[in-house]
VEXLODREN-191931 format. One record per residue: x, y, z of N, C-alpha, C, CB in turn; residue number from 1; residue in one letter; chain. Coordinates in steps of 0.1 Angstrom, whole numbers, plus 5000, padded with zeros to 4 digits. Glycine has a CB too. Layout:
BEGIN
  n_c1  n_c2  n_c3  ca_c1  ca_c2  ca_c3  c_c1  c_c2  c_c3  cb_c1  cb_c2  cb_c3  num  residu  chaine
     X     Y     Z      X      Y      Z     X     Y     Z      X      Y      Z  NUM       A       A
...
This chain:
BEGIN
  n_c1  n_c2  n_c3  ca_c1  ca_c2  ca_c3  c_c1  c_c2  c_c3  cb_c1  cb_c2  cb_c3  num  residu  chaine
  5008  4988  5000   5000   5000   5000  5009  5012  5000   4990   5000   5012    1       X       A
  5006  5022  4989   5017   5031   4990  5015  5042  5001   5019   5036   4977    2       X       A
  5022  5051  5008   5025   5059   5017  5014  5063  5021   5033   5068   5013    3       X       A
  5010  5072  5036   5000   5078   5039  5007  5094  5032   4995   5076   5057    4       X       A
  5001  5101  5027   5002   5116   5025  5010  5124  5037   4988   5122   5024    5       X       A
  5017  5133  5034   5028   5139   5041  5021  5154  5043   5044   5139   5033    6       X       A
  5013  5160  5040   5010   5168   5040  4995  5173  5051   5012   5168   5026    7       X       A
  4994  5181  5057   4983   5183   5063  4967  5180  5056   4985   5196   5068    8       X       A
  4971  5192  5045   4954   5187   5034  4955  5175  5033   4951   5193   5017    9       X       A
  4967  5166  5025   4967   5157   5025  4961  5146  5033   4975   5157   5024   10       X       A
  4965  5145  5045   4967   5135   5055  4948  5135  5059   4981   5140   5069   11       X       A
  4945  5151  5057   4930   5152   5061  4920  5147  5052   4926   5167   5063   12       X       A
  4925  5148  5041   4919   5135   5025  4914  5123  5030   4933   5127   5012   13       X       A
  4927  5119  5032   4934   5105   5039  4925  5097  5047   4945   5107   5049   14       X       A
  4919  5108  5060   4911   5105   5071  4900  5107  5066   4913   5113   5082   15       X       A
  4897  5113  5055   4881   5116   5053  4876  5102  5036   4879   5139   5047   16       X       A
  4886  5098  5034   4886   5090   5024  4882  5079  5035   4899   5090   5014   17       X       A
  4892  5074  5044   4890   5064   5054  4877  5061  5063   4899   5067   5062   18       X       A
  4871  5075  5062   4861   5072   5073  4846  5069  5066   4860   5084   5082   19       X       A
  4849  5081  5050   4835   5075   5045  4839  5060  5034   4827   5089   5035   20       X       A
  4845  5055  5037   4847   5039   5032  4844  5033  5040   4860   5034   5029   21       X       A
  4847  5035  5052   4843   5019   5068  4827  5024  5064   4851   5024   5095   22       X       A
  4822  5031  5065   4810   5029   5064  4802  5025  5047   4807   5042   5069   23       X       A
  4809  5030  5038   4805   5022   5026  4808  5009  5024   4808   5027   5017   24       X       A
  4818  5004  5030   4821   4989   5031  4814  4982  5043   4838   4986   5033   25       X       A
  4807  4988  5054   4801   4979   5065  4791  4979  5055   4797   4984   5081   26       X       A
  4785  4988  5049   4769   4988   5048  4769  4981  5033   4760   5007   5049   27       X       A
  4780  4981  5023   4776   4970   5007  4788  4962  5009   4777   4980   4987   28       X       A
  4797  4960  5013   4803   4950   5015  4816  4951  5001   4793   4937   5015   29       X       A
  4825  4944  5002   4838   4947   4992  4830  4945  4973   4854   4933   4998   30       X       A
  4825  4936  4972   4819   4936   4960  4809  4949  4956   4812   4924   4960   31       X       A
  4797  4954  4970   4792   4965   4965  4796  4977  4967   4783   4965   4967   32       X       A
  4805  4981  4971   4811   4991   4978  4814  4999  4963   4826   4986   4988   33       X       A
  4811  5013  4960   4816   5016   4951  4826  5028  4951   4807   5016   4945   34       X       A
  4834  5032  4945   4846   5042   4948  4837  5055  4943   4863   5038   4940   35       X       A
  4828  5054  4931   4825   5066   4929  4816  5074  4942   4818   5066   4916   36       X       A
  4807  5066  4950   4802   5069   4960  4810  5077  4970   4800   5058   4965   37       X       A
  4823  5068  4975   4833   5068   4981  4839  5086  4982   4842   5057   4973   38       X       A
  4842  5088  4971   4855   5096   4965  4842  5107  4965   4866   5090   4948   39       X       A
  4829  5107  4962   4818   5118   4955  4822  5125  4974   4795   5110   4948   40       X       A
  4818  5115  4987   4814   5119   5000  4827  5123  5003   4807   5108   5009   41       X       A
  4837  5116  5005   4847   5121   5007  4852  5136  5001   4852   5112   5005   42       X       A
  4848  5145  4990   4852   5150   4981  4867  5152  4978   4846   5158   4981   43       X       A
  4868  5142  4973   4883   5143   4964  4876  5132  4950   4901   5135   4976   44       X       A
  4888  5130  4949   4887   5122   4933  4893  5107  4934   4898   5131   4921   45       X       A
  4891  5097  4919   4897   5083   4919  4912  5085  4917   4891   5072   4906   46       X       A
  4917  5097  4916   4934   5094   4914  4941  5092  4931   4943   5112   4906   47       X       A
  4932  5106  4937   4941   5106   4950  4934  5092  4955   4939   5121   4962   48       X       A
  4923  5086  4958   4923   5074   4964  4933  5064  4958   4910   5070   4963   49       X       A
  4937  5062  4943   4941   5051   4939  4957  5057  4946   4938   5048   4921   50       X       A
  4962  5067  4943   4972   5070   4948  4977  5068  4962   4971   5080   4946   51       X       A
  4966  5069  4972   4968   5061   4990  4968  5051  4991   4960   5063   5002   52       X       A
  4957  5042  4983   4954   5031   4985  4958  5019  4972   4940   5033   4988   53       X       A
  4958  5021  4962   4964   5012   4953  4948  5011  4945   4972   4996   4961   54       X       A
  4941  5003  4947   4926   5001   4942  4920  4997  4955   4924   4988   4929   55       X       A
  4906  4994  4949   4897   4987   4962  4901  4981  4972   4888   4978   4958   56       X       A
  4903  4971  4968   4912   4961   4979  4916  4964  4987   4922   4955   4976   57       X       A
  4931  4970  4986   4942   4977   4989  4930  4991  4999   4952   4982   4971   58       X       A
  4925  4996  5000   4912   5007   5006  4905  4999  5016   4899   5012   4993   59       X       A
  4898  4985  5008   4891   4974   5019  4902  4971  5034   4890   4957   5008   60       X       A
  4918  4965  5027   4925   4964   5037  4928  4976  5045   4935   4958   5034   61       X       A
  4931  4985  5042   4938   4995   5051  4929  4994  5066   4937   5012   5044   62       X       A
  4913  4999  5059   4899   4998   5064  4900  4988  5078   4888   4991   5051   63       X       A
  4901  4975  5072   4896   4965   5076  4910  4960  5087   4890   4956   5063   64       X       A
  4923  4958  5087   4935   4960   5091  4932  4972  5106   4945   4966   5076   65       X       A
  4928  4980  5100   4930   4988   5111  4917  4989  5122   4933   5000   5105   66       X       A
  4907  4985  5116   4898   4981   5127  4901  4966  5135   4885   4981   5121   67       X       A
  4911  4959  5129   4918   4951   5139  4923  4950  5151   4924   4949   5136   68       X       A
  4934  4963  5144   4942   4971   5152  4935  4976  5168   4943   4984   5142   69       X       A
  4925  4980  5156   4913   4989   5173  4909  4982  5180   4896   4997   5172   70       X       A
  4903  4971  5176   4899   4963   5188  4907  4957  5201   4894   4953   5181   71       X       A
  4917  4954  5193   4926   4951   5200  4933  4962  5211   4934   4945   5191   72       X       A
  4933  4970  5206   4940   4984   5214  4929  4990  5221   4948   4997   5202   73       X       A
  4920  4991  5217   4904   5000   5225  4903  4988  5232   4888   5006   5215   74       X       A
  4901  4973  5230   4894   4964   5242  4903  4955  5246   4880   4955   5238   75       X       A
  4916  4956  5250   4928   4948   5253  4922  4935  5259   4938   4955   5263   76       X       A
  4926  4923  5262   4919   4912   5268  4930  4915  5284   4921   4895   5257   77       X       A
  4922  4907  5294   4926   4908   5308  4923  4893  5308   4919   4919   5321   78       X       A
  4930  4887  5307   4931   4868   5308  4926  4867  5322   4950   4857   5307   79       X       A
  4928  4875  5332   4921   4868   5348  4909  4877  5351   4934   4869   5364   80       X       A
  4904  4884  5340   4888   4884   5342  4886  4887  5325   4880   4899   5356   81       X       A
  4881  4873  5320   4880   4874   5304  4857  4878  5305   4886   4850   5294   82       X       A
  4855  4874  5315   4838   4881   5320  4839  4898  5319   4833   4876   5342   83       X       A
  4848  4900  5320   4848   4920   5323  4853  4918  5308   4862   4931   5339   84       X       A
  4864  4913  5300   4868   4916   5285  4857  4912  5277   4880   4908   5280   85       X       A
  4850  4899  5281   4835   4903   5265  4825  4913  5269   4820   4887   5263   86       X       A
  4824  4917  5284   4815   4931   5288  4821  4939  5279   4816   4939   5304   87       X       A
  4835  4939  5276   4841   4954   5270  4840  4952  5255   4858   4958   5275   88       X       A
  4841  4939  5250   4837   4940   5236  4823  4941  5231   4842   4929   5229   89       X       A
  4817  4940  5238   4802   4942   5236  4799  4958  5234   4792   4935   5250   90       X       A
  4804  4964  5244   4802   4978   5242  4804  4983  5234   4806   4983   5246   91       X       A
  4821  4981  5229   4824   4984   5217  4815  4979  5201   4836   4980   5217   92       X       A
  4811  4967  5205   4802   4962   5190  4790  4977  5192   4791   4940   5193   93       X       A
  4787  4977  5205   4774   4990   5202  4780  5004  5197   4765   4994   5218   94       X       A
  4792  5007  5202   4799   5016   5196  4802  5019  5185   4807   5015   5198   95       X       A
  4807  5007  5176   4814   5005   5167  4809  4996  5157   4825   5001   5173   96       X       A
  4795  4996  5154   4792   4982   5147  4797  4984  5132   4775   4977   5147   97       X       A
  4802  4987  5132   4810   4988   5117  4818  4982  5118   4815   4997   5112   98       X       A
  4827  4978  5123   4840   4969   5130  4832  4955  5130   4846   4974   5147   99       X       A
  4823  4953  5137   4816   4936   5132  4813  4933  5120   4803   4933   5136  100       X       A
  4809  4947  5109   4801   4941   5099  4811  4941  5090   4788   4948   5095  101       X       A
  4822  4950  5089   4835   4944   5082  4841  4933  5084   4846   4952   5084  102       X       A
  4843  4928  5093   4847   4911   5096  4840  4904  5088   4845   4905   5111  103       X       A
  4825  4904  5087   4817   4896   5081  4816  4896  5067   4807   4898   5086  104       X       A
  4819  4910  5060   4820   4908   5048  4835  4900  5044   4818   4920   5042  105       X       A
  4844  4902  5052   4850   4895   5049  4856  4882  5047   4852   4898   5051  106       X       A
  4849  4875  5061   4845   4863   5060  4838  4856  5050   4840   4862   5070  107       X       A
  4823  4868  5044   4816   4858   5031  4824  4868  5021   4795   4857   5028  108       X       A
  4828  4873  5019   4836   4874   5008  4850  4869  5001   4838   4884   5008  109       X       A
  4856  4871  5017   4879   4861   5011  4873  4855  5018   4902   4866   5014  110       X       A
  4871  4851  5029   4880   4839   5041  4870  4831  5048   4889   4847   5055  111       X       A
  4859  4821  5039   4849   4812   5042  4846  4806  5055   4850   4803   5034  112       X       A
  4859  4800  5050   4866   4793   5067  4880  4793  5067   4862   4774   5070  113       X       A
  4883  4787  5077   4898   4790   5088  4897  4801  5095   4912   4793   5081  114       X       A
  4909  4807  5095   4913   4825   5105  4910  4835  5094   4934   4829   5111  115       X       A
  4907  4845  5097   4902   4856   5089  4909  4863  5084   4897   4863   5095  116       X       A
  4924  4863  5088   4937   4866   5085  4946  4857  5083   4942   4873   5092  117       X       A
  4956  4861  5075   4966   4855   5071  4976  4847  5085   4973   4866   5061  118       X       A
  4982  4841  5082   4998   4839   5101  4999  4855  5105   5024   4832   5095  119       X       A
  5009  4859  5093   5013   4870   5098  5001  4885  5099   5026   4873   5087  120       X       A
  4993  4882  5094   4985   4896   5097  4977  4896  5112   4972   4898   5085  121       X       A
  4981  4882  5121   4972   4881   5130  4977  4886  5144   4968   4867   5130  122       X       A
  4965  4893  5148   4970   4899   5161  4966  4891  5176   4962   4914   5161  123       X       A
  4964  4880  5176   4957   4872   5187  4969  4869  5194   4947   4860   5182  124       X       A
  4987  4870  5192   4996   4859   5199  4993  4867  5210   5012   4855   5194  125       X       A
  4994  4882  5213   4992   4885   5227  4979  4879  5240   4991   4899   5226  126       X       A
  4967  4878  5234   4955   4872   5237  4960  4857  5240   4944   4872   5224  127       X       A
  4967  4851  5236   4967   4839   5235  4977  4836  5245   4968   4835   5222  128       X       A
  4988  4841  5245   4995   4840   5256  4993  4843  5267   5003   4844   5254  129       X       A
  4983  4854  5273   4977   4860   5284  4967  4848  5287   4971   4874   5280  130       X       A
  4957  4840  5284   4949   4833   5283  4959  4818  5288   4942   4836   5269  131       X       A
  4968  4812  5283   4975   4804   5283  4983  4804  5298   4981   4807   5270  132       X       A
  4988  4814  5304   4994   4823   5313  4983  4816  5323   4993   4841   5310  133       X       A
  4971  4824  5322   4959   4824   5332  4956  4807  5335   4945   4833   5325  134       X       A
  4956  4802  5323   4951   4786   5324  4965  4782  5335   4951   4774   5305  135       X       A
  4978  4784  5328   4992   4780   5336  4989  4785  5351   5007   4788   5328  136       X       A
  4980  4795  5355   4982   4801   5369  4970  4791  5378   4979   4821   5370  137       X       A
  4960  4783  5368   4950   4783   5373  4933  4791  5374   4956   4784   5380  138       X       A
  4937  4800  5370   4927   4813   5366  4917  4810  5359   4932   4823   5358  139       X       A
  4921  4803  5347   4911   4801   5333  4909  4787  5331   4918   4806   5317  140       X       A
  4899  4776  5328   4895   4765   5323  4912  4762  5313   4879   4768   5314  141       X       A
  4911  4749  5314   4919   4745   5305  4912  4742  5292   4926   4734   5310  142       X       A
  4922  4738  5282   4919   4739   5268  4924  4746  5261   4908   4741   5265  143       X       A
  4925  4744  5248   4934   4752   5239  4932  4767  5237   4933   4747   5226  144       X       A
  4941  4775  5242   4941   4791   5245  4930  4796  5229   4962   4800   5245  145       X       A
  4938  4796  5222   4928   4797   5208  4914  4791  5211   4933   4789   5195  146       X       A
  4907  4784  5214   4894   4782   5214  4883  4784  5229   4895   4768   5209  147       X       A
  4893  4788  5237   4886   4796   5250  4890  4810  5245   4894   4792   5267  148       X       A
  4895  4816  5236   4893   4833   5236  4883  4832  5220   4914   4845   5235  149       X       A
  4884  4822  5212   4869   4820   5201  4860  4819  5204   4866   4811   5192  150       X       A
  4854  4810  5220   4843   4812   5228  4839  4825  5236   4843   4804   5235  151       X       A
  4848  4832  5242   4848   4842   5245  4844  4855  5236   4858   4842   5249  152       X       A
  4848  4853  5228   4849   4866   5217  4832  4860  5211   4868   4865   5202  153       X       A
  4831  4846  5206   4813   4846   5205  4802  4844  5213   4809   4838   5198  154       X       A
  4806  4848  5223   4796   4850   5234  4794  4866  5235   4803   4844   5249  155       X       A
  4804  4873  5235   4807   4884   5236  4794  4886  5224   4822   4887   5234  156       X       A
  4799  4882  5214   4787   4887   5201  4775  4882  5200   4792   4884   5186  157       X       A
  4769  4880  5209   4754   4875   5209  4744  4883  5205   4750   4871   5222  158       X       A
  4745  4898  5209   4734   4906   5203  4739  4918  5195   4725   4911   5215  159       X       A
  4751  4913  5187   4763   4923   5177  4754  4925  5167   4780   4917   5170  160       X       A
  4762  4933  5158   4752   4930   5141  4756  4914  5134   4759   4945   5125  161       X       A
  4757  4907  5140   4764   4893   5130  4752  4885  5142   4787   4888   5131  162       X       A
  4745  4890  5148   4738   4881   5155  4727  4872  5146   4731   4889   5165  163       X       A
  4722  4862  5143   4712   4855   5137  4694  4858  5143   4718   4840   5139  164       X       A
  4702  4861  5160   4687   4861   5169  4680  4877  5172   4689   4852   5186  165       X       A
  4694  4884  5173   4689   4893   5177  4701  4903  5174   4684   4889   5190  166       X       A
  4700  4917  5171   4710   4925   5171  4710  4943  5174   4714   4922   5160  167       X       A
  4713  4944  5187   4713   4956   5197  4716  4963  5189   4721   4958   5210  168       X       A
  4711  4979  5191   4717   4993   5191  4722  4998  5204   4708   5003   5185  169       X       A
  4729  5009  5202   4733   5015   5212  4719  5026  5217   4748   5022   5208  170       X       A
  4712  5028  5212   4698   5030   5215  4688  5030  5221   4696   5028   5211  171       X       A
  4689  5019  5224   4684   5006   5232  4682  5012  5246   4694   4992   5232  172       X       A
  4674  5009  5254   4675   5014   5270  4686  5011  5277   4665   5010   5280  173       X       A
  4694  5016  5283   4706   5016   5294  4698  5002  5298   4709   5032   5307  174       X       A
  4692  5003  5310   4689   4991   5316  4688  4975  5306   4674   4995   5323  175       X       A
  4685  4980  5296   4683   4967   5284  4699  4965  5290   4680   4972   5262  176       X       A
  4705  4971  5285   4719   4971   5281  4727  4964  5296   4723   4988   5277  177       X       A
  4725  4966  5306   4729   4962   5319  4728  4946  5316   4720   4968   5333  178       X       A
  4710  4944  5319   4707   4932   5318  4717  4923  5310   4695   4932   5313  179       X       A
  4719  4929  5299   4729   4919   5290  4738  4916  5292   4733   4921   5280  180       X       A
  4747  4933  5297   4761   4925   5304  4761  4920  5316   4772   4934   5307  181       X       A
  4754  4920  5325   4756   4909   5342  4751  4895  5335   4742   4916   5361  182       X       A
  4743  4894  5326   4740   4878   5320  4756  4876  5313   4724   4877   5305  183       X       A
  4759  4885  5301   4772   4879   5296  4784  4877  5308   4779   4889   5284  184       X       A
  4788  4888  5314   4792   4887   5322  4793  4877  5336   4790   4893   5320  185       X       A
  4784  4869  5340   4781   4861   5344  4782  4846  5339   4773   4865   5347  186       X       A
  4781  4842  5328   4779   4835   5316  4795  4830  5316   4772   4845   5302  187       X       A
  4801  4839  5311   4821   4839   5310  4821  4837  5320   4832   4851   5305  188       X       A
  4819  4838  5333   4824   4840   5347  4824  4822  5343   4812   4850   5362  189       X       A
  4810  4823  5351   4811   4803   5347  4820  4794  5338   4799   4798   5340  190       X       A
  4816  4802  5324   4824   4791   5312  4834  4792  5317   4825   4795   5296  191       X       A
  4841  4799  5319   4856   4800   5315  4866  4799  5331   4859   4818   5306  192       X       A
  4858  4794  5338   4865   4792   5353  4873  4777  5350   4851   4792   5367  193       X       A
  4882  4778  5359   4890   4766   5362  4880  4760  5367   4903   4766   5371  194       X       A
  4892  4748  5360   4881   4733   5366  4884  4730  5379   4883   4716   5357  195       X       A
């Protein structure tokens, strides 16, 4: 992906090209997503986008890469209370549901099944080792670190936009919203306790 822009106007393109994309890619997905849309809201043009980003793709990843990034950095995991970490990703899904619904296109669009990412694009070895840590102290259920933080993380998404049964706004009554987390919360407490 070539350079971010060096320049203040520039860099402010950059950020405004970026932001009205996460939302044209949550809401049509990488097939419908279209740049003239894109580039019309953003106002700039298809050169300077092709010029930051390469083509679509190359726009999809930056996008999609960096809401990785966030999650991980906005909802760090705490391996000896993973019940308080799906509280905190839940929030963020109400926050942020654009960040769910990009995963999902990407899942039905590249990555059917397996990891969603490539070895190297994956950000889970810290998760995993923390988790792994906690099982080694006692803390966490045993079992393979990877598949106690995949249960975790889909528990967490029970009422996200990728839900089948049901899917919250941040809208929703505060008290709605309690209810859910002392159930999830409570829920992980159990699952994920040592045996």
């Amino acid at each position: 992906m070539p350079d971010q822009p060096l320049t203040a106007r520039g860099a402010a393109t950059y950020r405004r090209i970026l932001d009205v994309a996460t939302k044209e890619f949550a809401e049509y997905g990488i097939a419908g997503a279209r740049i003239e849309r894109i580039v019309a809201a953003a106002r700039t043009n298809k050169a300077q986008l092709y010029g930051y980003f390469g083509n679509k793709e190359g726009l999809f990843d930056a996008i999609f890469f960096g809401s990785l990034e966030r999650i991980v950095n906005v909802v760090p995991i705490d391996a000896a209370d993973l019940a308080d970490w799906a509280v905190r990703l839940y929030d963020e899904y109400l926050r942020r549901p654009d960040l769910i619904r990009l995963a999902t296109w990407a899942r039905l669009e590249r990555r059917p099944a397996g990891h969603l990412v490539d070895d190297p694009d994956r950000l889970d070895d810290r998760k995993l080792r923390a988790i792994a840590e906690a099982q080694a102290g006692g803390r966490v259920r045993g079992g393979d670190p990877f598949d106690v933080m995949a249960m975790v993380i889909a528990m967490s998404m029970a009422w996200s936009p990728v839900s089948n049964v049901y899917a919250a706004t941040a809208e929703e009554p505060a008290e709605l919203h309690e209810r859910r987390r002392a159930l999830l919360h409570e829920s992980v407490r159990r699952a994920m306790a040592a045996d």
